[in-house]
Every structure is written in structure tokens, then in C-alpha cells.
MITI-346487 format. One line per 3 residues: number of its first residue (from 1); for each residue x, y, z of C-alpha. Coordinates in steps of 0.001 Angstrom, whole numbers, plus 500000, padded with zeros to 6 digits. Each point is the difference from the previous one (the first is absolute). Layout:
! MITI-346487
NUM> X,Y,Z | ...;
//
This chain:
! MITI-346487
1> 500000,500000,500000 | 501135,503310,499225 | 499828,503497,500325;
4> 501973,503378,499353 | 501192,499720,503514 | 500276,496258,500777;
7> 500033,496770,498270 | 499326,496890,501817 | 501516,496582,499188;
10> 498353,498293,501964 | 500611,496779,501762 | 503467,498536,499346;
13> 500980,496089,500458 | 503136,500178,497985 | 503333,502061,500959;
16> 500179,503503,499106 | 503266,501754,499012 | 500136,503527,501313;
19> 502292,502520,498666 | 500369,504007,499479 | 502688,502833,498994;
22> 500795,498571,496240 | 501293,503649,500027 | 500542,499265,496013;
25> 502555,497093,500401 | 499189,498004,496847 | 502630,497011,501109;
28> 498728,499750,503281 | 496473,499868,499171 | 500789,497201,497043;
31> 501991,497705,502802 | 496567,500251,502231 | 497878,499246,497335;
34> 502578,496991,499107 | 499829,498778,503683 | 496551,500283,500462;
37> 499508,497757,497194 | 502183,497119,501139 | 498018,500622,503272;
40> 496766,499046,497807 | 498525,503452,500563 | 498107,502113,497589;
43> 499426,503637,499663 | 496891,499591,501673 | 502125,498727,502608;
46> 501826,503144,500798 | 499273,503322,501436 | 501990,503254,499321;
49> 499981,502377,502821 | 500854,503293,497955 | 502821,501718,498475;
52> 500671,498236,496610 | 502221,503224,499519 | 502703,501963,501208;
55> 503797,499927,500628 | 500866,497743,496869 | 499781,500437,496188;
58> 497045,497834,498856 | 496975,501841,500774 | 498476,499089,496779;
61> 500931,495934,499544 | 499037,499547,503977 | 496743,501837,499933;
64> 498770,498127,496337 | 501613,496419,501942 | 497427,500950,503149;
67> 497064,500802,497697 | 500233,497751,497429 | 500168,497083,502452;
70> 497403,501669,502164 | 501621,498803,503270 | 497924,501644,502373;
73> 501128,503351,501283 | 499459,503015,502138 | 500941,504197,499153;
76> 503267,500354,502032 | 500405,503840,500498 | 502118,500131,496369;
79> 497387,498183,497945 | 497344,502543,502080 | 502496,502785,498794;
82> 500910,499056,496217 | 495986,499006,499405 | 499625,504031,500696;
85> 503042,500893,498264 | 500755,501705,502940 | 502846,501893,500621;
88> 502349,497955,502516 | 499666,496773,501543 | 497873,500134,502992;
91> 502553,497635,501844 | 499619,502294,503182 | 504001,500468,500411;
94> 500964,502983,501865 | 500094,503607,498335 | 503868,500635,499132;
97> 500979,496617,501186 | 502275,498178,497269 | 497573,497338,499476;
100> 497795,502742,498856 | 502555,501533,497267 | 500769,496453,499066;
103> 496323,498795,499255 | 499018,503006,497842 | 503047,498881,497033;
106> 498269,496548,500421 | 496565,501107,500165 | 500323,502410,496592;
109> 501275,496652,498023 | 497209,497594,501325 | 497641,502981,498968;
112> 501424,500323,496791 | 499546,496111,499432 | 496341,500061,500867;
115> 497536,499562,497256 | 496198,501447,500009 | 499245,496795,500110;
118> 502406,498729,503046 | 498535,502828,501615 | 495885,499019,499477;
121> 501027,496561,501167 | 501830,501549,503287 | 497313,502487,501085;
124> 497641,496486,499516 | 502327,497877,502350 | 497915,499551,503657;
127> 501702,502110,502875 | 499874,496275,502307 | 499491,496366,499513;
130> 497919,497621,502323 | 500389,496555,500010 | 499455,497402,502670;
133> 501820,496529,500764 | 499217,497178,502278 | 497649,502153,501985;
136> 502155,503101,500199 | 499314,503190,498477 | 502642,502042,498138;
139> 500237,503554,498760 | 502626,501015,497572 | 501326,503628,500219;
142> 502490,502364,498616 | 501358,502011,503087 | 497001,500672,502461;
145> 496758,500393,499937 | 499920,503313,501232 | 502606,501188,497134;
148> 501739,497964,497179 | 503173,500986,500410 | 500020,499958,503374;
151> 503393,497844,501669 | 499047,497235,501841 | 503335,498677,501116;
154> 500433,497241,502201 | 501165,501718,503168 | 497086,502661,499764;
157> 498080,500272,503325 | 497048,498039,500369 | 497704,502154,500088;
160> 500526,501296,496584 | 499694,496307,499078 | 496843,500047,501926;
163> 498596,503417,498545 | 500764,498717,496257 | 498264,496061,500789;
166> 496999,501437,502158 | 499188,501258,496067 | 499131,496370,498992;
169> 498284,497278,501609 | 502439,497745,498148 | 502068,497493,502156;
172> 502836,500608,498305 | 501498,502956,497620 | 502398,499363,497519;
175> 502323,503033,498752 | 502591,501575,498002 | 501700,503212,499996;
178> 502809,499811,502281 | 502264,498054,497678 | 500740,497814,503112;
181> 498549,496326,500948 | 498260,499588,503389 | 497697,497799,502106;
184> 498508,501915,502785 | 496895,499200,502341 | 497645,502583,500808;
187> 498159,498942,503223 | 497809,497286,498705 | 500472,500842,496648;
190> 502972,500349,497245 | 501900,502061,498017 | 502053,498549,497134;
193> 502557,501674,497255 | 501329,498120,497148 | 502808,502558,499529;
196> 500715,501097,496863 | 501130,497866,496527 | 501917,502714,497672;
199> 502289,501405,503200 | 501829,498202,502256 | 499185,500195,503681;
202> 502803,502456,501126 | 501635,496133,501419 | 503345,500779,497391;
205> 498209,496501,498197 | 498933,500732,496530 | 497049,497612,500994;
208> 496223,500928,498566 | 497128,498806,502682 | 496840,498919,499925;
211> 497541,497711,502339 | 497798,496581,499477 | 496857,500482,502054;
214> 498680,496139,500743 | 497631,498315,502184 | 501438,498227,503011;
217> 497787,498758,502680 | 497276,501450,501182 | 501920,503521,498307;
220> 502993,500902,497718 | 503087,499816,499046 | 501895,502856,499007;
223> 503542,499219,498128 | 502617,502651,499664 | 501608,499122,496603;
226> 503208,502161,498423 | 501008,499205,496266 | 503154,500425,498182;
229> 499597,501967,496668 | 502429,502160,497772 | 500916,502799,501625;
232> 502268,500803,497948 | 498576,500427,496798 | 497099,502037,501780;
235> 502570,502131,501429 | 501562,500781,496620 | 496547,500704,498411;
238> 500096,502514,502874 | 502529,501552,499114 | 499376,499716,496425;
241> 496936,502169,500174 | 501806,502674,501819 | 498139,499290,503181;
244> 501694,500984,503666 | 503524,497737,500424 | 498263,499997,503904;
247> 497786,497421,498670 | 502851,497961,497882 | 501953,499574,502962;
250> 497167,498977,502200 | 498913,496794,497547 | 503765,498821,499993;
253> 500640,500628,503709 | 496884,499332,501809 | 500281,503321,501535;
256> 497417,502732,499744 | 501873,503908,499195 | 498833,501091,503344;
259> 497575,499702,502728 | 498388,503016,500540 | 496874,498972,500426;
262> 500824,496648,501961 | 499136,500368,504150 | 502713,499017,501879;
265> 499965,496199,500327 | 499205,499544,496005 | 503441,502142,499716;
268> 502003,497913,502112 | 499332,496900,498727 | 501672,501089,496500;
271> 502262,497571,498709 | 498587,497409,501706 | 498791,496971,497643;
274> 495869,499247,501227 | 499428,496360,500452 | 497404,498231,497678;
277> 497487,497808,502518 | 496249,499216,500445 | 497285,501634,501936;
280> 497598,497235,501847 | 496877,502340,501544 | 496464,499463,500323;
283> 497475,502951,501328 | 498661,499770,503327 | 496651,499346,499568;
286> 497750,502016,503095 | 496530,498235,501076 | 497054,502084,499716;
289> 498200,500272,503372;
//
């Protein structure tokens, strides 16, 4: 079922493979697409949680891949941003912070490479997904609810967690927009990001991410997967279309240019590599009176 707002998959028995942040990396995108079909899973098998554009050079080829295939996908603040042909990104960086400079070079290329009709089928995507699996309801999300751009790192208090999930009656929210993978429970509910599959996760690996969401039990599983892809050639397309060297770098080392916009804990776990793993949870369930 669908709507301008939502669309709702409905009940799922078989895995789903989550992902987000193709940020225009054509060679990342083709070695998910690759393993999700030696995991025998189909587009309709996957969910994109926004962003098919940004730091690197295929705007065009990754947006067309998404469409074409119609894996099912959210607006991430760029596709939000490029369906208006608006005039920066709407990533919600800091004014003046180097992030900032750095995303409007990126931002005027992935504008340039957006068709009319990219753009129709953007402003059409749904700003969430619903699904729900062995009894558990999920809601899939960009950044919050309150704002789509808005950071939802792992070591943000828990109220803001709180604020964001009392949006939803969902059990558990799926998102993107940090760029980084995390697990977190919220209360009796959870919060889940994929991380991000055209940047590496500031871990100096040159790793893309994504999750399989599965039933286990009498709930799910969620698996924390990280792919090998090549970097390198995506890197030199970077630099090939003239786009920041920041970026180039950052898909050879694993290292994002800065951290500006990272709180504290986020910044000093730079460098370190994350650890691929599974998720076992299952909502508690309270009895009516």
C-alpha cells in the first residue's frame, strides 16, 4: 500500500537487506547488488534508506540502477533537495563548517547529472517505509522524524532517541544518515542504522555496509554486514570529475576529511575498524489490563 508519504510492504517472511548512503558510488552499489543475488534476494528484497547521491561521481548511473530496478526507497534529504532543484543539499552540516564548503562542489555535479525525469521519480519516492516481520513492526527513516537530516548518532542522549521514536508506534526504526552502523535499544523499543554503502565508516577500512533484517524466534535478527568493493577505481572517477580530493582520500583510506559535525564519542572512535555481528531482539510485548 502506498501513499505520497508512506508505502507499506507489508508482512515480511523472507530476509530483508537494508542499506542507505549510495552517495553515487556506482562500484559499490554493483558489488551489493552482486551479493544480494548470491544471497537469493531480489530487488523486492531490499530497502534503500535515502541518499542515492552525493560525495562520488555517478549521480546519474546510481540513480537510473535504483529506479530501474525499483528497489524500494525513501527521499534522503539530497533526493528531497535535487527533486526541487534546490539550491544546496539540505544535509544539515553546520554554516561555515568544511563539510559545508565541501558538499556544495559535490552537490552542483549531482545536480547537474539529474534529469527531469530523475527528478519526477525522486519527488514520487515515499518519505518512510513500513514493513513488519515475525510480529514486529518496522519503520524505515532517513534521519528523524522530526527533520530528515537530522543526526542521529549512536551516542546521542536518549531522550532525543525517545523524542524522534515517540513519532511512530513502530517497534523498531530503521535509519540512515549518519554514514555510521549502529544497534541501539530505545527502552522497549529499537533504533537501527545500516550505515552508509558509497563512504566508508570513518573505521580507515574502505569497507561499504549494509544489514540483513531476518526472523529469529519469537523476533529478529539484525546482521551487520561490510563488503569489499573497488575503491579505487571510484576514487579515481572522483577525481576524474574534478570533485573535492577530501572525498578521494576518504574511499582509499577509510577516513572521513574531518569531523565537524561528529559529537565527541563518534570522533574518537576514528580509525577504529567497526566489527560486523548480529543483533538478536524481540519487543517487549505489555499486557493490556
Amino acid at each position: 500500500m502506498s501513499s505520497p508519504l508512506g508505502t507499506d510492504l507489508g508482512p515480511r517472511e523472507k530476509p530483508l537487506l537494508v542499506f542507505g548512503g549510495i552517495y553515487g558510488n556506482f562500484e559499490a552499489l554493483g558489488a551489493l547488488l552482486h551479493t544480494a543475488h548470491e544471497l537469493g534476494l531480489t530487488a523486492a528484497d531490499m530497502v534503500h534508506t535515502g541518499d542515492v547521491a552525493a560525495y562520488c561521481a555517478d549521480t546519474h548511473a546510481c540513480a537510473t540502477r535504483l529506479r530501474d530496478l525499483a528497489i524500494p526507497s525513501i527521499k534522503g534529504n539530497v533526493e528531497q533537495q535535487l527533486a526541487a532543484s534546490a539550491g544546496d543539499c539540505g544535509c544539515g552540516f553546520d554554516e561555515g563548517s568544511q563539510c559545508d564548503a565541501l558538499s556544495a562542489k559535490w552537490y552542483a555535479r549531482a545536480n547537474a547529472q539529474t534529469t527531469p525525469e530523475l527528478r519526477g521519480w525522486m519527488a514520487d519516492l515515499p518519505d518512510h517505509i513500513t514493513f513488519q516481520m515475525n510480529g514486529v513492526s518496522c519503520h524505515v527513516i532517513h534521519g528523524g522524524f522530526s527533520d530528515i537530516s537530522r543526526f542521529m548518532f549512536e551516542s546521542v542522549t536518549g531522550t532525543a532517541f525517545e523524542q524522534e521514536m515517540s513519532a511512530t508506534a513502530a517497534d523498531c526504526v530503521i535509519a540512515g544518515h549518519t554514514g555510521i552502523p549502529f544497534t541501539r535499544p530505545v527502552g522497549t523499543r529499537l533504533w537501527h542504522n545500516s550505515g552508509a554503502l558509497g563512504m566508508p565508516a570513518n573505521d580507515a577500512t574502505r569497507r561499504a555496509w549494509f544489514s540483513l533484517i531476518s526472523p529469529h524466534g519469537s523476533g529478529i535478527e539484525i546482521a551487520q554486514h561490510a563488503i569489499s568493493y573497488d575503491a579505487a577505481t571510484t576514487a579515481q572517477k572522483t577525481r576524474a570529475a574534478g570533485l573535492p580530493e577530501e572525498y578521494a582520500r576518504a574511499l582509499e583510506t577509510g577516513l572521513w576529511p574531518n569531523t565537524d559535525h561528529l559529537p565527541a564519542a563518534e570522533t574518537a572512535n576514528s580509525g577504529k575498524e567497526l566489527p560486523t555481528g548480529s543483533f538478536v531482539w524481540q519487543p517487549i510485548r505489555v499486557a493490556a489490563e
